[in-house]
C-alpha positions in Angstrom: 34.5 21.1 -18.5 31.2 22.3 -17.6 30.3 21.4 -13.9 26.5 22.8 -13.9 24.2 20.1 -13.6 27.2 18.2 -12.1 27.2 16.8 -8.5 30.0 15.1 -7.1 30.0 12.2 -3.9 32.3 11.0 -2.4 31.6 7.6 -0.7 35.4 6.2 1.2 37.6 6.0 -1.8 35.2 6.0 -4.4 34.0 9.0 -6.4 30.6 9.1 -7.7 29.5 12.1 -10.6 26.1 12.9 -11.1 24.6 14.2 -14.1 21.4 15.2 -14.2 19.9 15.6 -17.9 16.4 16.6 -19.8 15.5 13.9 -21.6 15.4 15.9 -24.4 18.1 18.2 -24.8 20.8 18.7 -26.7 23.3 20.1 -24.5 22.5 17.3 -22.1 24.0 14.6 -24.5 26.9 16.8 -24.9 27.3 17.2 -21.6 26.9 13.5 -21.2 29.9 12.3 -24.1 32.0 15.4 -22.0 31.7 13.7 -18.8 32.7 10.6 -19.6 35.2 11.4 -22.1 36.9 13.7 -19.2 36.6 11.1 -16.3 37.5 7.6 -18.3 35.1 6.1 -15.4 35.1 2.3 -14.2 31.0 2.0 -14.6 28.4 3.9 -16.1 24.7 3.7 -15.0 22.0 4.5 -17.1 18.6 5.5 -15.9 17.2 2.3 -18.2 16.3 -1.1 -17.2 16.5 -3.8 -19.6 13.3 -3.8 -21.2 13.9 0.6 -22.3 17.3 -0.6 -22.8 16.5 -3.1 -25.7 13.2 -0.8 -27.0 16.6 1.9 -27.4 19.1 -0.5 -29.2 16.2 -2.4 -31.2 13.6 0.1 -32.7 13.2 -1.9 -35.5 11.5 -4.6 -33.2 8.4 -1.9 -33.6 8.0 -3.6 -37.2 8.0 -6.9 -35.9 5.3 -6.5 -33.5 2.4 -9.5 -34.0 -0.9 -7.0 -33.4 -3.2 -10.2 -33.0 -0.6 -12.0 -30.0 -0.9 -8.2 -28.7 -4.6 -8.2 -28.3 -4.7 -12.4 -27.1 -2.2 -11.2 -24.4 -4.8 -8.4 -23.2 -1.7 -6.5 -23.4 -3.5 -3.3 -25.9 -4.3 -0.9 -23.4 -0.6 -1.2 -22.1 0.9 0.1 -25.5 -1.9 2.4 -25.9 -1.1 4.0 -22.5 2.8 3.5 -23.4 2.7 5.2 -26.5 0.0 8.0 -25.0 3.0 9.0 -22.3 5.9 8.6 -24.5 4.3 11.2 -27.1 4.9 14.2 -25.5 8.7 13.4 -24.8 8.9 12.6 -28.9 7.2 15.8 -30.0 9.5 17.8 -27.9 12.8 15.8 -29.1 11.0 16.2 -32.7 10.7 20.2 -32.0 14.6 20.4 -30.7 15.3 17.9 -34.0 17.1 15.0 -31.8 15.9 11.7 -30.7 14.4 10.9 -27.2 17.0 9.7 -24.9 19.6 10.6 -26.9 21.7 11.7 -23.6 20.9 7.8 -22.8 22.0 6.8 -26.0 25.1 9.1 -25.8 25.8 7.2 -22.1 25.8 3.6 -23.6 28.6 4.7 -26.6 30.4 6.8 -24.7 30.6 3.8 -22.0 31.6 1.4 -24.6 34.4 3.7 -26.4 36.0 4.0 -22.8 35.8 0.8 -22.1 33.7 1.4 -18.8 31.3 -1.2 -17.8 27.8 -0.2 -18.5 25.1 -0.3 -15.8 21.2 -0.5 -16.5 20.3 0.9 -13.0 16.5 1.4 -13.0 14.0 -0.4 -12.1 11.8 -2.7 -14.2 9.4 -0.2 -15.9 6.5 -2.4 -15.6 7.0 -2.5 -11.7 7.0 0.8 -11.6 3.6 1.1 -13.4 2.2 -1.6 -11.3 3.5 0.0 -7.7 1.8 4.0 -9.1 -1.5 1.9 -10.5 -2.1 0.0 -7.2 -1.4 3.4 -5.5 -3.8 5.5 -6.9 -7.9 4.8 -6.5 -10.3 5.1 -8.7 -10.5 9.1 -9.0 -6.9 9.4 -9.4 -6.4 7.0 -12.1 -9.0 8.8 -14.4 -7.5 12.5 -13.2 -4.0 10.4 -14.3 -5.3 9.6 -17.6 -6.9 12.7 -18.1 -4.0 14.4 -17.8 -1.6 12.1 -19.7 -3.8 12.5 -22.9 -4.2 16.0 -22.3 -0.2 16.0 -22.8 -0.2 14.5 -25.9 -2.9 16.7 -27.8 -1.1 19.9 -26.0 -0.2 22.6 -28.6 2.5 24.1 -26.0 6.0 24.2 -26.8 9.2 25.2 -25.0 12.2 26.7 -26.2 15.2 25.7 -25.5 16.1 27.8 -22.6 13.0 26.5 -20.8 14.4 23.0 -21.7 17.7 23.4 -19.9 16.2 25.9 -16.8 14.6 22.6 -16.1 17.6 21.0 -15.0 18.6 23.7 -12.3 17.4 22.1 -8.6 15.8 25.4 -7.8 13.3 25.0 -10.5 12.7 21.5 -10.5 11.9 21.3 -6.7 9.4 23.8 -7.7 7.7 21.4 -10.1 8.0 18.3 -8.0 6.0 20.3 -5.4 3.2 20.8 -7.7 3.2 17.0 -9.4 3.2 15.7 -5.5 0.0 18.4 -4.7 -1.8 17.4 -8.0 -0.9 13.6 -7.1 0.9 12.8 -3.6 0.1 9.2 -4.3 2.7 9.4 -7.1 5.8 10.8 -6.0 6.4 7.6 -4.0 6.7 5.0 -6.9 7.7 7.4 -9.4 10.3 9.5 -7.6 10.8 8.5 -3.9 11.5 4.5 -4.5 13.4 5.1 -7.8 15.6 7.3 -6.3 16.5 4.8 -3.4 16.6 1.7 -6.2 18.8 3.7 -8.8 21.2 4.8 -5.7 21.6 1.7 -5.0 22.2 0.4 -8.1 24.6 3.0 -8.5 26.6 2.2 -5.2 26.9 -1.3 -6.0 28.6 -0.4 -9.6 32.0 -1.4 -9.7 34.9 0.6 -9.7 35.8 3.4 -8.0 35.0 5.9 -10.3 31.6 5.8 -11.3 29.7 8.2 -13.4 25.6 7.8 -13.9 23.7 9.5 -16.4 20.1 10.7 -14.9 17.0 12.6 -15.3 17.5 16.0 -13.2 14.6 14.7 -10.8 16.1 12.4 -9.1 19.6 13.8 -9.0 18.3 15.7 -5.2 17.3 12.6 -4.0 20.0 10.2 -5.1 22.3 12.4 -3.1 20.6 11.2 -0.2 19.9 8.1 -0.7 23.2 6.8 -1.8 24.0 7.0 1.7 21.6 4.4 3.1 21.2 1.2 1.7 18.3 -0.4 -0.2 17.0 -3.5 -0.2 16.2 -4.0 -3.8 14.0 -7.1 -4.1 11.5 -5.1 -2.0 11.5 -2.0 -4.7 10.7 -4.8 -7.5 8.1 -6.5 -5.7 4.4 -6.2 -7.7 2.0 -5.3 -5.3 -0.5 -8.2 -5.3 -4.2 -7.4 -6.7 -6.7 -7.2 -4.5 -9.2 -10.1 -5.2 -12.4 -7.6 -5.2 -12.6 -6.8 -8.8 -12.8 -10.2 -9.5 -15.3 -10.8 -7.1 -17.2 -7.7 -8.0 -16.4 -8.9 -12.0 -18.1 -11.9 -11.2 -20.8 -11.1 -9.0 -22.7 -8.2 -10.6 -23.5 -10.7 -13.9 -25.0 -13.3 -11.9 -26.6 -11.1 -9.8 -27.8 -9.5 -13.8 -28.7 -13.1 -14.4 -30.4 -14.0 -11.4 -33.0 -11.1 -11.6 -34.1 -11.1 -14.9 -34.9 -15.1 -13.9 -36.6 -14.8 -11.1 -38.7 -11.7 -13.5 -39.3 -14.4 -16.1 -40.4 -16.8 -13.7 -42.8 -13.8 -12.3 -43.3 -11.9 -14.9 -42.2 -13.0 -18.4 -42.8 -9.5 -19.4 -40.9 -7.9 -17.7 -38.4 -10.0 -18.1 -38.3 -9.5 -21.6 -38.2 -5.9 -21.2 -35.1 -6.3 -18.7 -33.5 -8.6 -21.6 -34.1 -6.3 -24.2 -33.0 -3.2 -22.2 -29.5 -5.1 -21.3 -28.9 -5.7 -24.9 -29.6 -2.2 -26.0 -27.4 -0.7 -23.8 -24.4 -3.3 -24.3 -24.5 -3.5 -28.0 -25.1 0.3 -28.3 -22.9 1.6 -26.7 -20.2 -0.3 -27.3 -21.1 -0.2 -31.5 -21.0 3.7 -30.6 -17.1 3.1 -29.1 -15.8 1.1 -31.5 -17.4 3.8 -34.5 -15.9 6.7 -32.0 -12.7 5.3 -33.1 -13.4 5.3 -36.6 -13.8 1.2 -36.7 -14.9 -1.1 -39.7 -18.2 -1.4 -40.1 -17.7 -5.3 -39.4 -15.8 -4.4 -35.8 -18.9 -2.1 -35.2 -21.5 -4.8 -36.2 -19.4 -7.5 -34.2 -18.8 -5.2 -31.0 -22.7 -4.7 -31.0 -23.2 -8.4 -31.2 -21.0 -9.9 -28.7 -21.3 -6.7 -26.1 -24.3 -8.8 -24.5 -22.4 -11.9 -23.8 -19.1 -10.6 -23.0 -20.6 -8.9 -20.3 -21.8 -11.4 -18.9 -18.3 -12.6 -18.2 -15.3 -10.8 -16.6 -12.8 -13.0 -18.6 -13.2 -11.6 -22.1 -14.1 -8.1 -23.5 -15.9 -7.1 -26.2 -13.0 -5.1 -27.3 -11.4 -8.3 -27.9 -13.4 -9.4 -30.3 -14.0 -5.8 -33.0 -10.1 -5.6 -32.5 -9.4 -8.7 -33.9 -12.2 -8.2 -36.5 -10.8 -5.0 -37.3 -6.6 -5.7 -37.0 -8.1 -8.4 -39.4 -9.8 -6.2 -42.1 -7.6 -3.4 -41.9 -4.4 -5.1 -40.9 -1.4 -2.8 -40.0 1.8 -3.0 -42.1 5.5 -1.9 -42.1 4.8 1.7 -42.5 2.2 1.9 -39.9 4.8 0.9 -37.5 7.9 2.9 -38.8 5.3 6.2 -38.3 4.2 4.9 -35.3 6.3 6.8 -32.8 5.0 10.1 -35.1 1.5 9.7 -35.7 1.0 9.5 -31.9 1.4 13.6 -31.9 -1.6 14.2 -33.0 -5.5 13.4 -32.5 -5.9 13.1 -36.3 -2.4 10.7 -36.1 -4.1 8.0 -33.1 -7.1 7.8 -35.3 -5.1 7.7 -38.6 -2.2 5.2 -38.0 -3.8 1.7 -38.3 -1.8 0.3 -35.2 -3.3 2.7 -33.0 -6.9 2.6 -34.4 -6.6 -0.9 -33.6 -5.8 -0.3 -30.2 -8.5 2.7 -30.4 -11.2 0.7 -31.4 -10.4 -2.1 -28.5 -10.1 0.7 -25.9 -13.5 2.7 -26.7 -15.6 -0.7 -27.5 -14.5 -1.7 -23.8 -15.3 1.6 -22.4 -18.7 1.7 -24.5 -19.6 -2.0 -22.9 -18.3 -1.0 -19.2 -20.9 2.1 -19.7 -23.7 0.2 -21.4 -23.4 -2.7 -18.6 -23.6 -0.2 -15.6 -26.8 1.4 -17.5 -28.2 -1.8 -18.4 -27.7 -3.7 -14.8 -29.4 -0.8 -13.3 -32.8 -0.2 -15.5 -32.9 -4.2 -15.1 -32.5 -3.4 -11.4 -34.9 -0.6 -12.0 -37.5 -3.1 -13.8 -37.5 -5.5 -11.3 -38.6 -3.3 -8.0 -41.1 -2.3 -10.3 -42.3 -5.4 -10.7 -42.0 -6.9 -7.5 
């Protein structure tokens, strides 16, 4: 048996066997049934928590998603941004012709045929994006996004020496030192707190063999920090929001509200220029989102018509309303959802698939009104010195 990409601890009497994969590779999932076929472990943890677990062992679920309790939820942007950082991973697993995770996948069966008892030993994926949102301000999370969608619309590909060089400690130090310079705010949430949680998790499995199936980056630091313990409830806590966006949310349309009244009230004019200028902006820009993604012309007409209003108030979105209008029209069936996971490779793919130019057309019609209400709040700003 192989030991590269192999580490072995020893905590007391109980031995614990690293293996640190690519989430895409081959000879990781070989490596993986290997292992555990070798070993006949008591335990072994997967880097998955529940929610990955059951997205692995239930893909069909994909065809069952309700795309109008999606967009009530406010939950769009979320799978947009899911599927956005997923899409890389699935075009190199397409490229290599095996399915993402599949050294996860090979962990769960290979568990189960030795009759080991499986551990989920990640943490909540949703905490995780919570804790690396709330670290990052607001620079960070648009060089973030930036750089997620750059990923997916990358023609670069890797061979399959590249993939595995990946896993030596050597080279993957050297590309955690340039992900912590491009964003040290990350490496805490994403690497640093994970590494403590999953050593944890691991150290608490039972048995006294254990063997735990994990992404090569946190194989250096799970060898530390499996000898310190962890308080776990801590690592899952959700940072709480700060109450200034609501604040902000609601404060700039009254303050919108309250100048173009008091400009009525001295100047019905000019108030009617503010009025006019504030729907202009609104409705134009975010009729020239929700036609950037390649909406009906009923989700364009309707984003141009409620932009105005929903601005007005931080508790809807004008997205809202042309996604509904155009999930409604141009509803998404089966298919869409079976070439989902696919049609995310590509620019022509987002804008193609009809699950994802729903989620398009919610996303840019948002963006267009956040733009058009900054513009319009500040030429009715701009109105009203000029009248005073």
């Amino acid at each position: 048996m192989q030991e590269e990409n192999i580490t072995r601890l020893q905590l007391g009497e109980r031995e614990i066997i690293l293996i640190g994969t690519a989430h895409v590779s081959r000879q990781s999932a070989e490596q993986v049934k290997e292992v555990i076929e070798a070993e006949q472990p008591d335990s072994v943890c997967i880097e998955l928590d529940a929610q990955r677990y059951q997205s692995i062992m239930e893909k069909s679920k994909w065809k069952e998603m309700d795309i109008f309790k999606l967009i009530k939820e406010k939950k769009a942007s979320l799978l947009l941004m899911n599927l956005a950082i997923s899409s890389f991973q699935n075009r190199l697993a397409d490229q290599f012709d095996i399915k993402p995770g599949q050294e996860m996948i090979q962990g769960i069966e290979s568990a189960k045929e030795a009759g080991a008892e499986l551990v989920l030993a990640d943490r909540n994926i949703q905490t995780t994006f919570s804790r690396i949102w709330g670290n990052l301000g607001l620079m960070g999370k648009a060089q973030l996004l930036t750089s997620v969608f750059y990923s997916i619309f990358s023609k670069e590909t890797v061979t399959e020496e590249e993939l595995e060089k990946m896993k030596s400690k050597d080279t993957l130090n050297a590309v955690l030192n340039d992900f912590t310079e491009s964003f040290p705010r990350l490496k805490k949430p994403l690497i640093d707190e994970r590494d403590q949680y999953l050593s944890q998790k691991i150290k608490e499995a039972p048995g006294n063999k254990v063997v735990a199936v994990l992404g090569a980056a946190h194989v250096p630091g799970i060898t530390e920090e499996i000898h310190r313990n962890h308080d776990l409830e801590a690592l899952s806590e959700v940072p709480p929001k700060s109450p200034w966006p609501k604040i902000i949310g609601w404060a700039i349309p009254l303050l919108i509200l309250g100048i173009i009244a008091y400009t009525f009230i001295n100047n019905p004019s000019a108030g009617w220029d503010q009025t006019f200028s504030w729907i202009i902006w609104n409705s134009g820009l975010s009729a020239v989102g929700a036609a950037l993604a390649f909406g009906h012309p009923l989700a364009i007409i309707t984003a141009f018509v409620v932009a105005p209003f929903t601005s007005l108030n931080p508790l809807i979105a004008a997205g809202w309303f042309s996604g509904l209008v155009q999930a409604w029209i141009r509803r998404p069936n089966v298919g869409d959802f079976e070439t989902l996971s696919k049609d995310v490779f590509t620019v022509k793919g987002f804008w193609d698939n009809k699950v994802t130019r729903v989620l398009l057309v919610i996303v840019l019609t948002n963006i267009g009104s956040s733009i058009g209400t900054l513009i319009g709040g500040a030429d009715v700003v701009r109105t009203f010195f000029q009248n005073l």
